[in-house]
TORKOL-4160 file (C-alpha; in steps of 0.2 Angstrom, whole numbers, padded with zeros to 4 digits, m for minus):
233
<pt num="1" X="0313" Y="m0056" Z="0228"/>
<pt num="2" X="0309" Y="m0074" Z="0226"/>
<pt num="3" X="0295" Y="m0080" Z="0238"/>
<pt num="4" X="0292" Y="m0100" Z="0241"/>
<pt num="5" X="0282" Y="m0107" Z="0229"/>
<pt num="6" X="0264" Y="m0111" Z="0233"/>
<pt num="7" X="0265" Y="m0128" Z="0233"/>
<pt num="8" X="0263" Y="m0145" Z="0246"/>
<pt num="9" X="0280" Y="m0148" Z="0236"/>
<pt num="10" X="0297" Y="m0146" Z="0248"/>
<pt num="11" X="0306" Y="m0131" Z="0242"/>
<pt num="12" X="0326" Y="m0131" Z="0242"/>
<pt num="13" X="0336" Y="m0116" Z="0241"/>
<pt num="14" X="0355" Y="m0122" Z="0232"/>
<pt num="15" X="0367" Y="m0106" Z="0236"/>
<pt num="16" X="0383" Y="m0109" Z="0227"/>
<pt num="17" X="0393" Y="m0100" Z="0214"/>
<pt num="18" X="0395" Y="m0111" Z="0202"/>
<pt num="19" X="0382" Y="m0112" Z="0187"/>
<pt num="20" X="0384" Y="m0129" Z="0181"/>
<pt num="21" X="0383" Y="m0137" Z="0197"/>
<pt num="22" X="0367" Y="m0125" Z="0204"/>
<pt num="23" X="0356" Y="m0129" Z="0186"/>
<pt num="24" X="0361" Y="m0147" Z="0187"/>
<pt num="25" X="0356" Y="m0149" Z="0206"/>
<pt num="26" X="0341" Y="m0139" Z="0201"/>
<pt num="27" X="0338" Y="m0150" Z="0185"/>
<pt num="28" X="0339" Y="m0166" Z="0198"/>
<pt num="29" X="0330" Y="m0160" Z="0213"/>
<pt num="30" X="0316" Y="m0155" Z="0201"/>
<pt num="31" X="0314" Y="m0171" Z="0194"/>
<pt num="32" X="0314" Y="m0178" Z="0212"/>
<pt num="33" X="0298" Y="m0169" Z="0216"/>
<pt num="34" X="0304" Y="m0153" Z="0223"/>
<pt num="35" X="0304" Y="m0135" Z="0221"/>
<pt num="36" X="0322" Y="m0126" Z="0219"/>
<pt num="37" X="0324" Y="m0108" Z="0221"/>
<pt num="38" X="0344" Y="m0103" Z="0217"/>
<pt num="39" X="0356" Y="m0090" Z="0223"/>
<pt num="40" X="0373" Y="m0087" Z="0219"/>
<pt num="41" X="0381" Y="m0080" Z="0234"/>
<pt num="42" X="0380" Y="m0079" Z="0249"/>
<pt num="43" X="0371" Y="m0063" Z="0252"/>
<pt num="44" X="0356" Y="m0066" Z="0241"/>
<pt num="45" X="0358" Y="m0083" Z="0248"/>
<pt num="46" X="0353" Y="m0075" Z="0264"/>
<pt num="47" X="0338" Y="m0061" Z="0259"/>
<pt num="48" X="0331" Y="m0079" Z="0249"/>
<pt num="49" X="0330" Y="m0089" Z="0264"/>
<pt num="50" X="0323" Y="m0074" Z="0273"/>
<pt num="51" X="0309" Y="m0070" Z="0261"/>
<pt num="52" X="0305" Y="m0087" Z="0256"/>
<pt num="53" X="0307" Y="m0098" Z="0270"/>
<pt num="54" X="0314" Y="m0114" Z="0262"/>
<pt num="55" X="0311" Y="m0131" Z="0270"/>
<pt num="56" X="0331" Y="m0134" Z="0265"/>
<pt num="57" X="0345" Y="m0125" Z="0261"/>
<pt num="58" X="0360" Y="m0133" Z="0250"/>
<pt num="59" X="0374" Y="m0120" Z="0255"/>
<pt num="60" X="0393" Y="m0120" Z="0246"/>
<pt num="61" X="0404" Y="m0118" Z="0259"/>
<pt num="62" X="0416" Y="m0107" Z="0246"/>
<pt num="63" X="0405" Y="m0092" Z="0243"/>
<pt num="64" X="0412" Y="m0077" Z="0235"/>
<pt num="65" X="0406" Y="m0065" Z="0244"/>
<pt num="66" X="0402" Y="m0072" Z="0263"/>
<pt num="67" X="0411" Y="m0087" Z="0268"/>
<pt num="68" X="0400" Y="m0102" Z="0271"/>
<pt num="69" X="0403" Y="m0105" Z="0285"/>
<pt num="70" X="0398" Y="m0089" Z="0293"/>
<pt num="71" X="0380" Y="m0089" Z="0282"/>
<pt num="72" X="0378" Y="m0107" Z="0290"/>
<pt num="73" X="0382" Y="m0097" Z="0307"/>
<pt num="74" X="0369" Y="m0082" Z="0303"/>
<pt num="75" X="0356" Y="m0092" Z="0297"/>
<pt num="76" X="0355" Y="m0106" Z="0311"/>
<pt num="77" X="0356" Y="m0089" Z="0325"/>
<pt num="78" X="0338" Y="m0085" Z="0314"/>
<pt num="79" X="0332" Y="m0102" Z="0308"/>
<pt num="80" X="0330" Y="m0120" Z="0312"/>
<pt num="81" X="0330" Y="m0125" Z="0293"/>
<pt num="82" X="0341" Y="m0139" Z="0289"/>
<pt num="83" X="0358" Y="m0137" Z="0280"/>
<pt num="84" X="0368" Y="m0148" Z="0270"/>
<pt num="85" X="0385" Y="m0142" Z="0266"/>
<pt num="86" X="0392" Y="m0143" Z="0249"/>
<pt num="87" X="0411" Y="m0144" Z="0249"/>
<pt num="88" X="0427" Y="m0147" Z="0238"/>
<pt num="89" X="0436" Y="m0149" Z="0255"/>
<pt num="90" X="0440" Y="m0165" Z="0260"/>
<pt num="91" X="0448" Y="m0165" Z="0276"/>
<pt num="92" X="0440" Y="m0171" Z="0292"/>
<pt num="93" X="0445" Y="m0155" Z="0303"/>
<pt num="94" X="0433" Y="m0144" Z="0288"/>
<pt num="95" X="0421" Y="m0156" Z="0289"/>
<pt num="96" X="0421" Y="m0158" Z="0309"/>
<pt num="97" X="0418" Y="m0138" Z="0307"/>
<pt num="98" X="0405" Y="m0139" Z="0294"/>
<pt num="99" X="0394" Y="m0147" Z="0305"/>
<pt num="100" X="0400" Y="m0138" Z="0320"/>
<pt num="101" X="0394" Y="m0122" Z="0311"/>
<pt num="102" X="0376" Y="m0127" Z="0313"/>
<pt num="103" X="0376" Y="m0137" Z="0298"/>
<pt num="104" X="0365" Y="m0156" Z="0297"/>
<pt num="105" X="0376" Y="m0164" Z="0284"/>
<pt num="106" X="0390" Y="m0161" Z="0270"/>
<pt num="107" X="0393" Y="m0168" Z="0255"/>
<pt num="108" X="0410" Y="m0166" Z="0246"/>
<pt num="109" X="0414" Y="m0161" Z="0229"/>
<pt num="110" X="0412" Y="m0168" Z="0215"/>
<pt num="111" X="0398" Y="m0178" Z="0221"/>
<pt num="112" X="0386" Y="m0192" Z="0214"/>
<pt num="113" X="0369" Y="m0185" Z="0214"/>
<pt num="114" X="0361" Y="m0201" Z="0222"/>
<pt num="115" X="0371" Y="m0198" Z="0235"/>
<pt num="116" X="0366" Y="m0180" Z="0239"/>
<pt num="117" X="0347" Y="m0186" Z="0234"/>
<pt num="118" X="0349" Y="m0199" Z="0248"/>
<pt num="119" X="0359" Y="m0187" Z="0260"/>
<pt num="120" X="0343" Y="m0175" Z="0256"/>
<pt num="121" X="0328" Y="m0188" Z="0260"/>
<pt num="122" X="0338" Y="m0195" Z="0276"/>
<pt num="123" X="0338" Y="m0177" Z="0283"/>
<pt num="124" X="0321" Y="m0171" Z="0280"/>
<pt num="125" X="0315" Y="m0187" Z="0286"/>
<pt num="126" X="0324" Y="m0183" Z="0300"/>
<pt num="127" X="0316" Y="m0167" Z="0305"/>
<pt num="128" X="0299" Y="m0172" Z="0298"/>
<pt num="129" X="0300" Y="m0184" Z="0313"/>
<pt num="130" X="0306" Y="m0174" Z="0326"/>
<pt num="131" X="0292" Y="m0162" Z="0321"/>
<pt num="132" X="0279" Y="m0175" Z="0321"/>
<pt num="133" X="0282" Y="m0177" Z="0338"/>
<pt num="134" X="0297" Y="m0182" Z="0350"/>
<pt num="135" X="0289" Y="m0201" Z="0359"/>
<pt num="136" X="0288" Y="m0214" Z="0345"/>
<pt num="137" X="0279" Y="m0230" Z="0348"/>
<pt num="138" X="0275" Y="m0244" Z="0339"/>
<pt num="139" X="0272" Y="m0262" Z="0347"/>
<pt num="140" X="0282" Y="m0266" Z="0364"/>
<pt num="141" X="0294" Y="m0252" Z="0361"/>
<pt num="142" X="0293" Y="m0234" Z="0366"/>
<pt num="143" X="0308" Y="m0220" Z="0363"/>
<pt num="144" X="0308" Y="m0204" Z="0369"/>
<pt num="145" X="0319" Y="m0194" Z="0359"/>
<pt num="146" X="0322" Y="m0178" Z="0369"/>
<pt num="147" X="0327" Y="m0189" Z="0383"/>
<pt num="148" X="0333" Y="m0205" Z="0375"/>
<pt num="149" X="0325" Y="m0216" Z="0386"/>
<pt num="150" X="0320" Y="m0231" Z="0378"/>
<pt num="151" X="0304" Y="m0244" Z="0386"/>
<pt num="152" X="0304" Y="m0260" Z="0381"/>
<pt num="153" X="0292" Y="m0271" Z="0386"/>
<pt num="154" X="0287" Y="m0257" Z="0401"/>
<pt num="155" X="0303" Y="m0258" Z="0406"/>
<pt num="156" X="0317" Y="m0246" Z="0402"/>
<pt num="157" X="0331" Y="m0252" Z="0393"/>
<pt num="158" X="0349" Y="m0245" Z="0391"/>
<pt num="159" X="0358" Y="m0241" Z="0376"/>
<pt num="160" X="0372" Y="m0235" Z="0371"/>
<pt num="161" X="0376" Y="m0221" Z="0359"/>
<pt num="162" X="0379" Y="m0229" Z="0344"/>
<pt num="163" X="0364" Y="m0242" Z="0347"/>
<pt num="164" X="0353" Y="m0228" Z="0349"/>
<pt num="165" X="0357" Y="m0221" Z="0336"/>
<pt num="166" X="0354" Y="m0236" Z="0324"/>
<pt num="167" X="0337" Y="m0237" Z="0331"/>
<pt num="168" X="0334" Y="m0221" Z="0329"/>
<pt num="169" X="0339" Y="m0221" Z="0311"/>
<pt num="170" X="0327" Y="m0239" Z="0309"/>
<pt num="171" X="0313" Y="m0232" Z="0317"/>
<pt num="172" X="0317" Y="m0215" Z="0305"/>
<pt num="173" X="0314" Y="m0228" Z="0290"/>
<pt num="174" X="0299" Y="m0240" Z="0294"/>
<pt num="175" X="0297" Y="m0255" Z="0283"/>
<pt num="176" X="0310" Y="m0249" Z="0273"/>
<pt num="177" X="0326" Y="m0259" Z="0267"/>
<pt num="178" X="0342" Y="m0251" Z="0275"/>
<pt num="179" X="0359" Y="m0257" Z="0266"/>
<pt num="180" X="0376" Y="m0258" Z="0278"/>
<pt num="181" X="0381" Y="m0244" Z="0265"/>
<pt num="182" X="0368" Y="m0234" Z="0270"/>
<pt num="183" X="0368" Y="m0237" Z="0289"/>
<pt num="184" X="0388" Y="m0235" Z="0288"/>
<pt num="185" X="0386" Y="m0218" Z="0280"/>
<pt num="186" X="0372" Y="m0212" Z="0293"/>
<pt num="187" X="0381" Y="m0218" Z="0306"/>
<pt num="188" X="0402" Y="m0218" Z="0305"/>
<pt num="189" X="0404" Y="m0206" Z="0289"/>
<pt num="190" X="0419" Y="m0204" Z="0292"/>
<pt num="191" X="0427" Y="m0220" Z="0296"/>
<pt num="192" X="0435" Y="m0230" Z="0284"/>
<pt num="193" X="0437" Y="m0243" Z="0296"/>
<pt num="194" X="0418" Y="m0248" Z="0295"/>
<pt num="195" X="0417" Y="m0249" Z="0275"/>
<pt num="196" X="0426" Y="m0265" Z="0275"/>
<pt num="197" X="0420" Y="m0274" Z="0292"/>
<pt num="198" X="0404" Y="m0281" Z="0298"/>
<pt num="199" X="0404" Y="m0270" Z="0313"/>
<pt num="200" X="0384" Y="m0266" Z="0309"/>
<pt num="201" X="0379" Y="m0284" Z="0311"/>
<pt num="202" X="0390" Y="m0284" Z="0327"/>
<pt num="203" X="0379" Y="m0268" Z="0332"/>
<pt num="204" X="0365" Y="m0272" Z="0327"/>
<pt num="205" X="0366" Y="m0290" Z="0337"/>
<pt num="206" X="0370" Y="m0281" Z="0352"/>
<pt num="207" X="0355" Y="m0269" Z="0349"/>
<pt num="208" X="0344" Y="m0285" Z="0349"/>
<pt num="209" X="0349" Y="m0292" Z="0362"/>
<pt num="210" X="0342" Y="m0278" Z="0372"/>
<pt num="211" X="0323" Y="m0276" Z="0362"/>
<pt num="212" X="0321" Y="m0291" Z="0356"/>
<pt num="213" X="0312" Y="m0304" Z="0367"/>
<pt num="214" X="0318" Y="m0319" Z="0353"/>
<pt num="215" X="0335" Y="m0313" Z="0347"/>
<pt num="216" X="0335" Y="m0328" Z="0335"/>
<pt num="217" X="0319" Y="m0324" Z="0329"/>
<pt num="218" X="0316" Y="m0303" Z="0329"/>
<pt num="219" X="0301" Y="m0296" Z="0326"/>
<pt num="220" X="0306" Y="m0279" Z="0325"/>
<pt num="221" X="0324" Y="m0278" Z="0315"/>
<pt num="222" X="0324" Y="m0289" Z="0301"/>
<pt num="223" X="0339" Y="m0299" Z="0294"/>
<pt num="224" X="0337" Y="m0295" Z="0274"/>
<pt num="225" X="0350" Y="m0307" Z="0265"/>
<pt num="226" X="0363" Y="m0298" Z="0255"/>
<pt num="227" X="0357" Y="m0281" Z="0257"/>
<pt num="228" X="0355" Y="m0276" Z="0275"/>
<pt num="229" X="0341" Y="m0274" Z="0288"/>
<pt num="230" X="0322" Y="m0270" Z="0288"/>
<pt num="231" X="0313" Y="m0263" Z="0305"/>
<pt num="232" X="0294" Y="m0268" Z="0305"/>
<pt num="233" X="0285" Y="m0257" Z="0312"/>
């Protein structure tokens, strides 16, 4: 049996039958700065993440042997590592059950590896903050994660859903450039509707109008021309 690497480097088990793919995600993730352990179905998928402990899992979601969605099941009834399912199906009812399945993310076959790198860094990012702790603060602005509540100024501020969840994505990425592109694929993936609309700047006003004390002049989510937006931390 394989055990984690000793290393500060993340360690990401890929479970999927096919070769190629698993030695080129391996090849790639390597070069990213992580350490890859591989299985090839979903079985030994399992015993790995058992005996190794991985701080993801990359699980195909047509195994040979267990189906992926019941491993996803399995493992999340034993484990809070975060998954992303790798799929050739590209419906929104196998997706929608993907991620019903216990499952963080899904990226559909055949797949740019910049975009499962990005999909990779977005999630563990994710759960390195909820680790971190669950009350972020930085300036006039206070979230509470578990609770949603949201203090601006001492004073609490309502948002809705998909407001929150644009500041919590900014706050995820601190004084880093977001692109629409990006923000659109965290936030609607599956809405064609937002690819070609500027529904994010409309969002994204609205969301200022209730942090910022200048909307015309933000301190906190930054306006970059062309590309998209910055929070300042």
């Amino acid at each position: 049996m394989v055990r984690k690497p000793k290393t500060n480097k993340p360690t990401i088990l890929v479970v999927d039958d096919d070769k190629d793919i698993v030695q080129t995600i391996k090849g790639n993730l390597e070069l990213d700065g992580y350490e890859v352990l591989c299985a090839f179905d979903g079985r030994t998928g399992l015993a790995m993440t058992r005996e190794s402990r991985p701080n993801m899992i990359l699980l195909d979601l047509n195994l040979p042997d267990i189906d992926g969605i019941k491993a996803c099941q399995i493992i999340r009834r034993e484990f809070d590592f975060p998954i992303i399912m790798l799929t050739a199906r590209d419906t929104i009812p196998d997706k929608v059950l993907g991620l019903e399945c216990g499952a963080d993310d899904y990226v559909v076959k055949p797949f740019n590896f910049l975009e499962l790198s990005a999909r990779i860094k977005a999630v563990l990012k994710r759960v390195e903050r909820s680790l971190v702790k669950n009350v972020y603060e930085s300036g006039d602005i206070s979230i509470d994660f578990r609770s949603r509540k949201i203090t601006v100024r001492e004073q609490e501020v309502k948002l809705t859903k998909t407001e929150f969840e644009l500041l919590e994505l900014f706050v995820s990425y601190p004084d880093e450039v977001l692109s629409r592109e990006f923000i659109i694929d965290q936030i609607w993936r599956d809405s064609q509707l937002y690819q070609q609309s500027r529904a994010v700047d409309v969002h994204v006003q609205r969301l200022r109008k209730k942090i910022e004390s200048d909307v015309e002049n933000p301190r906190h989510i930054i306006t970059v021309a062309g590309v998209g937006y910055k929070y300042q931390s």
